[in-house]
TORKOL-4160 file (C-alpha; in steps of 0.2 Angstrom, whole numbers, padded with zeros to 4 digits, m for minus):
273
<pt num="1" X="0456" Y="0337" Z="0309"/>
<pt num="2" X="0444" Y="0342" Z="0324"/>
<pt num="3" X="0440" Y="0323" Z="0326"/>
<pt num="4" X="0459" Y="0321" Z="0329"/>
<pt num="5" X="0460" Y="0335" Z="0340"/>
<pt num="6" X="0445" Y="0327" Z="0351"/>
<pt num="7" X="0454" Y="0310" Z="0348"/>
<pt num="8" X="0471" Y="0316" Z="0357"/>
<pt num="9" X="0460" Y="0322" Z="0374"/>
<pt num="10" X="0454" Y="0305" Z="0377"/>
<pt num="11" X="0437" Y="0307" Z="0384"/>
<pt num="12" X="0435" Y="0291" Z="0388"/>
<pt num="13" X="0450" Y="0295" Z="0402"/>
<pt num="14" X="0441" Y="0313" Z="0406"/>
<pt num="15" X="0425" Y="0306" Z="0409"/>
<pt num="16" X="0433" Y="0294" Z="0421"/>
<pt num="17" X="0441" Y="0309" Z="0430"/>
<pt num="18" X="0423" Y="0320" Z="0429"/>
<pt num="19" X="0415" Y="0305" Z="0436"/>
<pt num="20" X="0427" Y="0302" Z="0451"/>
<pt num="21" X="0426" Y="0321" Z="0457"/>
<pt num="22" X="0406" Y="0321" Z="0458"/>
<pt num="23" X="0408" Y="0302" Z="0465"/>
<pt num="24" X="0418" Y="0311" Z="0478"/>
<pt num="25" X="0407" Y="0329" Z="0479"/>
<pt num="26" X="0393" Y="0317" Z="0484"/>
<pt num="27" X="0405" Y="0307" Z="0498"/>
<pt num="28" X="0408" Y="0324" Z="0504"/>
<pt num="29" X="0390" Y="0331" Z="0506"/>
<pt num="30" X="0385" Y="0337" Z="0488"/>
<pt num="31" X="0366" Y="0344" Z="0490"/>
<pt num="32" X="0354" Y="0352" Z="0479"/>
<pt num="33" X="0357" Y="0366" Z="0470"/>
<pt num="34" X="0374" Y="0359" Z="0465"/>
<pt num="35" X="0385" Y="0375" Z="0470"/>
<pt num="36" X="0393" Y="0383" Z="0454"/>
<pt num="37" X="0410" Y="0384" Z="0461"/>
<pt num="38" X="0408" Y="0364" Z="0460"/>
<pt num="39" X="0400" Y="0365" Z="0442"/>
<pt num="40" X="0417" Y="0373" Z="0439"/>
<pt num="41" X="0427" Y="0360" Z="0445"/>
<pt num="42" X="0419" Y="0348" Z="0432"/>
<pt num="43" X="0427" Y="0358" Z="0419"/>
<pt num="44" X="0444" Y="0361" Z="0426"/>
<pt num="45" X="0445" Y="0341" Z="0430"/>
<pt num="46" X="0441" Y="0338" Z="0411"/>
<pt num="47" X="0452" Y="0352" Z="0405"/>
<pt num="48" X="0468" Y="0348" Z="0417"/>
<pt num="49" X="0466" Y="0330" Z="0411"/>
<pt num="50" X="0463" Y="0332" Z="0394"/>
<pt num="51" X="0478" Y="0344" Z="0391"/>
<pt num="52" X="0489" Y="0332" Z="0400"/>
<pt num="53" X="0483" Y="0317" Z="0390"/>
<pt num="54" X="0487" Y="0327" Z="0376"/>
<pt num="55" X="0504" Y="0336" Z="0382"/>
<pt num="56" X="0508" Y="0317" Z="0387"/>
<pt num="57" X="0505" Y="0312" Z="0369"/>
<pt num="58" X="0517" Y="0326" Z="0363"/>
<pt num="59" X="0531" Y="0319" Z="0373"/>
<pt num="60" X="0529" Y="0302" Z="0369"/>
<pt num="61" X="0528" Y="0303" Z="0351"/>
<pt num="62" X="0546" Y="0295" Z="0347"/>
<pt num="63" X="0538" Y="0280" Z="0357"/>
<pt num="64" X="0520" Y="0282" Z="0347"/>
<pt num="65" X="0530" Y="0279" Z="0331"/>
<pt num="66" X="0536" Y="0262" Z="0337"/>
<pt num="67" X="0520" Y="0257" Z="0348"/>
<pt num="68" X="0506" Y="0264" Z="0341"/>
<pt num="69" X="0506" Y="0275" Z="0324"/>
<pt num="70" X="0488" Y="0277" Z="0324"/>
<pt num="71" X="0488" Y="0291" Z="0336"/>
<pt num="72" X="0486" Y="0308" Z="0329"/>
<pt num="73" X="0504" Y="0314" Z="0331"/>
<pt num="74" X="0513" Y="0300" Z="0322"/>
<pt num="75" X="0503" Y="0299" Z="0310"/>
<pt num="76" X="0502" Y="0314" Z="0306"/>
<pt num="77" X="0484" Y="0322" Z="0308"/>
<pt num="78" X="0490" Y="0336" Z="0319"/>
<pt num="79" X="0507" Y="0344" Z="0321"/>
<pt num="80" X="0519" Y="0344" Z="0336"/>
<pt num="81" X="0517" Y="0362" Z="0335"/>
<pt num="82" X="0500" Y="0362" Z="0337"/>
<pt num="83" X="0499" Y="0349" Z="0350"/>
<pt num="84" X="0508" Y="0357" Z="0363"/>
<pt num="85" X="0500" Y="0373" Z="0359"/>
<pt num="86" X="0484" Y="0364" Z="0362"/>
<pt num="87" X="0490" Y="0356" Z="0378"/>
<pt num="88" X="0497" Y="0371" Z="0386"/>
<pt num="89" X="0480" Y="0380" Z="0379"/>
<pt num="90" X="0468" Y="0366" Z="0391"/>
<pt num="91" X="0480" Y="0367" Z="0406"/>
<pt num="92" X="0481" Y="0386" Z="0408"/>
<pt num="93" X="0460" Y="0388" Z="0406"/>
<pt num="94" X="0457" Y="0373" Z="0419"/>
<pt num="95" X="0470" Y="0384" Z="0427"/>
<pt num="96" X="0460" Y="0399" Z="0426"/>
<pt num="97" X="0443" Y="0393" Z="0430"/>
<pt num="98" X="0449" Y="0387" Z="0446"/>
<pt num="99" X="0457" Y="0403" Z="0451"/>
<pt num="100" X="0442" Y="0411" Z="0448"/>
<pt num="101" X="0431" Y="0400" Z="0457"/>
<pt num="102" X="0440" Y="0389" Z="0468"/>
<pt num="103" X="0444" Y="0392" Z="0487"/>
<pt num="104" X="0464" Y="0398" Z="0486"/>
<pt num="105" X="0468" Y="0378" Z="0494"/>
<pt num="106" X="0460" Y="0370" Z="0481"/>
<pt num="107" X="0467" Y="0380" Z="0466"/>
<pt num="108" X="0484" Y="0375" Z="0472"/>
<pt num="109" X="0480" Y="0359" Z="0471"/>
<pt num="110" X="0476" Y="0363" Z="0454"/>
<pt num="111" X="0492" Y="0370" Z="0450"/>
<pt num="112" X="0502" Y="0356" Z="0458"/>
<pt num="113" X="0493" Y="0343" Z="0449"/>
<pt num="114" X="0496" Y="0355" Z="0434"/>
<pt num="115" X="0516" Y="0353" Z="0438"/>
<pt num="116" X="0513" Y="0336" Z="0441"/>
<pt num="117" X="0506" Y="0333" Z="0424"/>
<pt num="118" X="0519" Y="0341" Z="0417"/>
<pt num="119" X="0534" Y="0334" Z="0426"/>
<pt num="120" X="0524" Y="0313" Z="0422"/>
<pt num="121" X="0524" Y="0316" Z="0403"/>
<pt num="122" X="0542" Y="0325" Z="0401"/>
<pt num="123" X="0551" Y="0314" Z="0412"/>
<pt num="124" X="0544" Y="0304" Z="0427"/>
<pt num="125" X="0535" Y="0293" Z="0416"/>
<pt num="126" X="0550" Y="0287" Z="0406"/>
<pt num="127" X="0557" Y="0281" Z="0426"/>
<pt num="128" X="0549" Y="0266" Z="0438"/>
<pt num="129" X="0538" Y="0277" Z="0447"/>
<pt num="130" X="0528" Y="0284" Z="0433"/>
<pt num="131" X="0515" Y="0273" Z="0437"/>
<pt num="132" X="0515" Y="0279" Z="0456"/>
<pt num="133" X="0513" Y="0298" Z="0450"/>
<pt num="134" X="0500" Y="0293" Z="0437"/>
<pt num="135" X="0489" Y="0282" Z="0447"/>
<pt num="136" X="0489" Y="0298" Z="0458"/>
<pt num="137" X="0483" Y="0308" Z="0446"/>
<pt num="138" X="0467" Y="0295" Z="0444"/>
<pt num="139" X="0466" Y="0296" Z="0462"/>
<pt num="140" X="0467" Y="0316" Z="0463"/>
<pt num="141" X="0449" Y="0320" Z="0460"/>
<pt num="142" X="0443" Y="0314" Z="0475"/>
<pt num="143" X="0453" Y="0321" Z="0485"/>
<pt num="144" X="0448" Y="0337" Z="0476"/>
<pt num="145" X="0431" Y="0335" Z="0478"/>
<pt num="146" X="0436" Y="0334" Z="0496"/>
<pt num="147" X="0446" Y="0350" Z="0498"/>
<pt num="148" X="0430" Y="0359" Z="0488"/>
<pt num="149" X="0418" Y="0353" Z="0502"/>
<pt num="150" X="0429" Y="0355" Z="0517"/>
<pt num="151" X="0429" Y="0336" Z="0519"/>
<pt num="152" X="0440" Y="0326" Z="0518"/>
<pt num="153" X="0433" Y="0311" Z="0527"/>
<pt num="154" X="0437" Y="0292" Z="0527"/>
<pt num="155" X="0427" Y="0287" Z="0515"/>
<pt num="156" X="0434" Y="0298" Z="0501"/>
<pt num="157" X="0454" Y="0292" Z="0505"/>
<pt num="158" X="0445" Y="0275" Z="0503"/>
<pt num="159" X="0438" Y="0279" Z="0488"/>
<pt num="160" X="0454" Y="0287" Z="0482"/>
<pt num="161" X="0464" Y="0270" Z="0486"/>
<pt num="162" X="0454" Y="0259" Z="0477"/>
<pt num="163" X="0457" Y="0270" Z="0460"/>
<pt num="164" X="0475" Y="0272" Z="0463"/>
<pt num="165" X="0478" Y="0254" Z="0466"/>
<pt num="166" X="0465" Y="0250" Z="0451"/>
<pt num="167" X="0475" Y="0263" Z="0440"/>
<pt num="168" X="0490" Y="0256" Z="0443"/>
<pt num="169" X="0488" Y="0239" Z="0439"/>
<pt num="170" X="0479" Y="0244" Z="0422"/>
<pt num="171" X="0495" Y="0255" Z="0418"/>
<pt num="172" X="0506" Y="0242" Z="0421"/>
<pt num="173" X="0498" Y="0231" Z="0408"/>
<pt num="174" X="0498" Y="0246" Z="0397"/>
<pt num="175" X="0517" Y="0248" Z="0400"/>
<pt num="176" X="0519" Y="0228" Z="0398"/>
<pt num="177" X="0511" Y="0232" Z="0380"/>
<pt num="178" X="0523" Y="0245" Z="0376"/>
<pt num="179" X="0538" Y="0238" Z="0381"/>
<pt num="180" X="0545" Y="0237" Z="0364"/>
<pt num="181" X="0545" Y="0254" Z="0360"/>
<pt num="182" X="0548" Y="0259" Z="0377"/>
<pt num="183" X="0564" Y="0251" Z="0377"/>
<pt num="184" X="0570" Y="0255" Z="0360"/>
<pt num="185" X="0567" Y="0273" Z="0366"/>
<pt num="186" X="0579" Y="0270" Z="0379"/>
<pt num="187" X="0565" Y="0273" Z="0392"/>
<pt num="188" X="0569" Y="0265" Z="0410"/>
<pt num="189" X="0549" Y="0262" Z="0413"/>
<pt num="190" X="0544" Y="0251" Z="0428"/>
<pt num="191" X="0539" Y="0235" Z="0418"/>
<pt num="192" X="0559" Y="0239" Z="0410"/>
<pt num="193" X="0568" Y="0239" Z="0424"/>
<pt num="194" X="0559" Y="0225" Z="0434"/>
<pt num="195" X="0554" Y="0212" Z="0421"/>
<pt num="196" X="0538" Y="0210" Z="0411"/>
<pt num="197" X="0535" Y="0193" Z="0423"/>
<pt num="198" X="0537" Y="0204" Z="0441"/>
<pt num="199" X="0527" Y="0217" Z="0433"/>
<pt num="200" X="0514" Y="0206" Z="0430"/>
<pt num="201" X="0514" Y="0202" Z="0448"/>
<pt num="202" X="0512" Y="0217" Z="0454"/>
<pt num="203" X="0496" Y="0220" Z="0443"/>
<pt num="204" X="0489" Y="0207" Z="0450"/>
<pt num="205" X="0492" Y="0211" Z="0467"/>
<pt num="206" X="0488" Y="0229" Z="0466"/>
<pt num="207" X="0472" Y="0224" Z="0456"/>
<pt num="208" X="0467" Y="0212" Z="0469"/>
<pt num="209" X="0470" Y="0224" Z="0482"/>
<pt num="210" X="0460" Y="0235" Z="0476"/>
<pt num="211" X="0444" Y="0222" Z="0474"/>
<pt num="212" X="0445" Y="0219" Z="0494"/>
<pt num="213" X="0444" Y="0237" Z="0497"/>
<pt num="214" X="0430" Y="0239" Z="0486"/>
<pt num="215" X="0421" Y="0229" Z="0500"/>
<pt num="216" X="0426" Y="0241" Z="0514"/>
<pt num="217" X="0414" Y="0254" Z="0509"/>
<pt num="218" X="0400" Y="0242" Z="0510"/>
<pt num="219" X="0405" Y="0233" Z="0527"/>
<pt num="220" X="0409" Y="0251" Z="0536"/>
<pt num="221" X="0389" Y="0254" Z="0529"/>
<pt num="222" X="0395" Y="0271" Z="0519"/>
<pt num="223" X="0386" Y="0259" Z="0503"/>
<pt num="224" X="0371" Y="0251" Z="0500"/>
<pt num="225" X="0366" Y="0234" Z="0495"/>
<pt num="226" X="0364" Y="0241" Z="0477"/>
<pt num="227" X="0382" Y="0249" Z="0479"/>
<pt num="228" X="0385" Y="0230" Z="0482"/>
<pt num="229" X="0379" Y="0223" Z="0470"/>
<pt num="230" X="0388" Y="0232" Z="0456"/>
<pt num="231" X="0404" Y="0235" Z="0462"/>
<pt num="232" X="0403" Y="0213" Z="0464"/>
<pt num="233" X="0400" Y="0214" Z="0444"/>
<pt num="234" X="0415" Y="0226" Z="0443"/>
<pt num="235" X="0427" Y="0214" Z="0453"/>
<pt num="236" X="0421" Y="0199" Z="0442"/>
<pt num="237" X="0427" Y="0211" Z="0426"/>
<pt num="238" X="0445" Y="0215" Z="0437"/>
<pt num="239" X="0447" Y="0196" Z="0440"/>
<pt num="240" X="0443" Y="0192" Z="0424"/>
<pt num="241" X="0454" Y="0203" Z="0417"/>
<pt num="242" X="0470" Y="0195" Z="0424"/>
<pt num="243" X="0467" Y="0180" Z="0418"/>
<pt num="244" X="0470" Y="0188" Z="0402"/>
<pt num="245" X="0485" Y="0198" Z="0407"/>
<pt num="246" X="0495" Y="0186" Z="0395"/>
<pt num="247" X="0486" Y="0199" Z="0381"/>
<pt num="248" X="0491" Y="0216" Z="0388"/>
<pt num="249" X="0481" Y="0225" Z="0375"/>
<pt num="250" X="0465" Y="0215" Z="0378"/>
<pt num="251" X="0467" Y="0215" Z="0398"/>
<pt num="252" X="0469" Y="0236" Z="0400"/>
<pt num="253" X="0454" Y="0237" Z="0390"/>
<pt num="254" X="0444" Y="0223" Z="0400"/>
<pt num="255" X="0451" Y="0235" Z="0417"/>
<pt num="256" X="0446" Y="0251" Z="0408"/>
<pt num="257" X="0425" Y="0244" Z="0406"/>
<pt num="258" X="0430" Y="0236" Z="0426"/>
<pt num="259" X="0436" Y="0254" Z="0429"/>
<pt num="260" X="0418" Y="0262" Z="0422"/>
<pt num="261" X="0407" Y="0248" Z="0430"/>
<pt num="262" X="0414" Y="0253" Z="0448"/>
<pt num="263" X="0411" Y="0271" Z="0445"/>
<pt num="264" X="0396" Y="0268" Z="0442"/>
<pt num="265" X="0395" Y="0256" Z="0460"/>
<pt num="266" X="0399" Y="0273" Z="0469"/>
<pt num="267" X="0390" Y="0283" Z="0458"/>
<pt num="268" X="0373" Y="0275" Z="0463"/>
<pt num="269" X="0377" Y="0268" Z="0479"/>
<pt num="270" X="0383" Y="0286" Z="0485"/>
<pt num="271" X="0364" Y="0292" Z="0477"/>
<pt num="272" X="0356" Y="0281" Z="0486"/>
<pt num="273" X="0364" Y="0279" Z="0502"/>
């Protein structure tokens, strides 16, 4: 039971999140000691994205049922009751912490990505722009991180373009793979209304747009040779991955380890910089 409670967070999709807000803490002039208030904002990023995975989750299960019934809900390890409850739970005490310790600018921006969350799973996600809302949900701890520092500099929109244009074209595989529930749900999804074969375009547009822009960072001198180095290795894994878009399920989680290996490109380059 717990294990399907932690299963229904998705920490792989958290961590990502963590990540990218610290990414961005140290674009925006993180020192030593690490203020608390910043310490925080690890836990709220990890709470806000965890209850939306899971209050997603809860609204998708009709699609879950067709798709994939190995989640917790439709198989039936954890109640719909007790997932929303759960959901809600996560939102409202990332919610919290950043009302206690967030600047009053910066908790708003909790709350409206809170709304956001919300409105993605119950309805914008089943329209063609869920993917735009979502990707900028990936994007949104950067731009945190910014707002936290007073900061909100070049680099970090950078930054915060790359994922968005990275997330996107990894959600639009994902939507590609669940077309057939999708539709039998009667959702009107991006990949629904415009075609699995355009669809597949724009991933690979929005996936190689995102590669040239790793390179901005580095040609600006914001990065490092090192930053270099590893965020090639993460455009290799990108390209690599479209040229298995033809298997959705195996392509998003070829973008997912890309996804982790450029995290890590602006992890250590912003280290060592």
């Amino acid at each position: 039971m717990v294990n399907a409670y932690v299963k229904l967070l998705r920490l792989d999709v958290c961590l990502l999140a963590v990540l990218g807000l610290i990414v961005g803490g140290l674009v925006s002039g993180l020192g030593i000691p690490i203020p608390f208030y910043f310490l925080a904002a690890w836990v709220v990023v990890f709470l806000v994205c965890g209850g939306g995975n899971v209050i997603n989750d809860y609204y998708d299960y009709e699609t879950d049922k067709v798709n994939k019934t190995h989640r917790p809900l439709p198989s039936g390890q954890i109640t719909m009751k007790g997932a929303k409850f759960y959901g809600w739970l996560l939102l409202l005490f990332g919610n919290i912490i950043a009302f206690a310790f967030f600047t009053p600018l910066a908790t708003v921006f909790v709350i409206i990505n809170t709304v956001i969350v919300w409105l993605y799973s119950f309805k914008l996600k089943r329209t063609p722009i869920g993917h735009l809302v979502d990707s900028w949900l990936a994007a949104s701890p950067f731009i945190l991180a910014g707002i936290l520092f007073s900061n909100l500099n070049t680099s970090l929109i950078i930054l915060a373009v790359i994922s968005f244009f990275g997330n996107m074209g990894r959600e639009i595989v994902k939507g590609i793979e669940d077309m057939k529930g999708d539709s039998y749900t009667g959702m009107k999804t991006f990949e629904i209304y415009l075609g699995k074969w355009k669809a597949m375009w724009v991933t690979i547009i929005s996936i190689l747009l995102a590669v040239v822009l790793s390179f901005v960072p580095y040609i600006y001198g914001k990065m490092d040779l090192v930053y270099l180095i590893i965020i090639i290795l993460a455009d290799f894994i990108f390209v690599y991955s479209l040229s298995q878009i033809k298997k959705p399920n195996y392509c998003q989680k070829i973008m997912k380890l890309g996804m982790f290996v450029a995290m890590a490109a602006f992890l250590i380059g912003t280290i060592l910089i």
